[in-house]
C-alpha positions in Angstrom: 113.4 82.8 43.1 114.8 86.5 42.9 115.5 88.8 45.0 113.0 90.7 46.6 113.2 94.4 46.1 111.2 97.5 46.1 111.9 100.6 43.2 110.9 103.8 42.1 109.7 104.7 38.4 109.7 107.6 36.4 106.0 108.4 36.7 105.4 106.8 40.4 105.5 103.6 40.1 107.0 101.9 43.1 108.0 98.5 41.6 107.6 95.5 44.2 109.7 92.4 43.7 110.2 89.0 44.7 109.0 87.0 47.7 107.2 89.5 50.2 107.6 87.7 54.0 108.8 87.9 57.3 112.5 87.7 56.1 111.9 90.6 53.2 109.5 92.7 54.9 111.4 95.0 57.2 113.9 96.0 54.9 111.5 96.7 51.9 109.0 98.3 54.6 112.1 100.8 55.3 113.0 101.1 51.3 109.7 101.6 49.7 108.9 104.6 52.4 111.5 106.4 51.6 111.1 106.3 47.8 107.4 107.6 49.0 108.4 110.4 50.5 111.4 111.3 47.9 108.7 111.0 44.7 107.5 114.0 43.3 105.0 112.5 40.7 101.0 113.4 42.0 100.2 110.2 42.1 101.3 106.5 43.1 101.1 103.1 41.5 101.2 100.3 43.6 102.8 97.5 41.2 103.2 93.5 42.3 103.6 92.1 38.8 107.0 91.1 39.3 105.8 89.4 43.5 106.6 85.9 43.3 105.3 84.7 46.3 103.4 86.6 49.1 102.5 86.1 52.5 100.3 88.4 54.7 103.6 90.4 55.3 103.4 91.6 51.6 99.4 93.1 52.0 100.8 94.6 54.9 104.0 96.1 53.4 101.0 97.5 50.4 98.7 99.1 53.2 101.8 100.7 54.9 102.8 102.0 51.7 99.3 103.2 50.8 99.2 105.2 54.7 102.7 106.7 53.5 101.0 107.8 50.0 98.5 109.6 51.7 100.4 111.4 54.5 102.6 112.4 51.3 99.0 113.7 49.7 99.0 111.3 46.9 96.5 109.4 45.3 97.4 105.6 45.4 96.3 102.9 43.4 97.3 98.8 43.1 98.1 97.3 40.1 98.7 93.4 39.2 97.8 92.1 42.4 99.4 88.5 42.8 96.2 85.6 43.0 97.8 84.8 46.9 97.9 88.3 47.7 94.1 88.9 46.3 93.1 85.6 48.6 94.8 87.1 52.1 93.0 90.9 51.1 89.6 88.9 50.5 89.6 86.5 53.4 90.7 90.1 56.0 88.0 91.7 54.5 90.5 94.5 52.6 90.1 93.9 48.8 88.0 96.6 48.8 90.7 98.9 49.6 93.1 97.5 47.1 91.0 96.9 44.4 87.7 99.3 45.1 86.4 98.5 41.5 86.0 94.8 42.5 82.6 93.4 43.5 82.3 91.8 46.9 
């Protein structure tokens, strides 16, 4: 497995990385809101294709960072949610917020 890690992109993409639990969740909790609050671009994209593995720690790190996106007065949006990720958001009742186009 790779390191876990949290990055900013050119056009607002904050890149998420690696196993997302307890042991990764602080520090990329601390990273990912300060890339928030030093992006400029309108908008923010929520990406997990590179997660590996996920725990409820990780759909909490994506909530907090979608609370930090709108105090910041950006739109936010997820993209390539992991299949272990999806199942924690569905079974909490939260899909809806990460993926509003999805039926319920």
């Amino acid at each position: 497995m790779s390191e876990s890690g949290v990055r900013l992109g050119a056009a607002g993409e904050l890149y998420l990385s690696g196993v997302l639990d307890f042991r990764t969740g602080p520090a990329l909790r601390k990273q990912g809101q300060a890339l928030i609050k030093a992006c400029t671009a309108p908008a923010l994209i929520l990406d997990c294709s590179a997660v590996e593995k996920s725990s409820s720690v990780g759909l909490a790190l994506l909530l907090a960072f979608m609370r930090d996106a709108d105090v910041a007065g950006k739109a936010v949006s997820v993209q390539s949610l992991p299949e272990d990720m999806r199942q924690i958001a569905q079974v909490s009742g939260l899909i809806e917020l990460l993926e509003p186009n999805q039926p319920s």
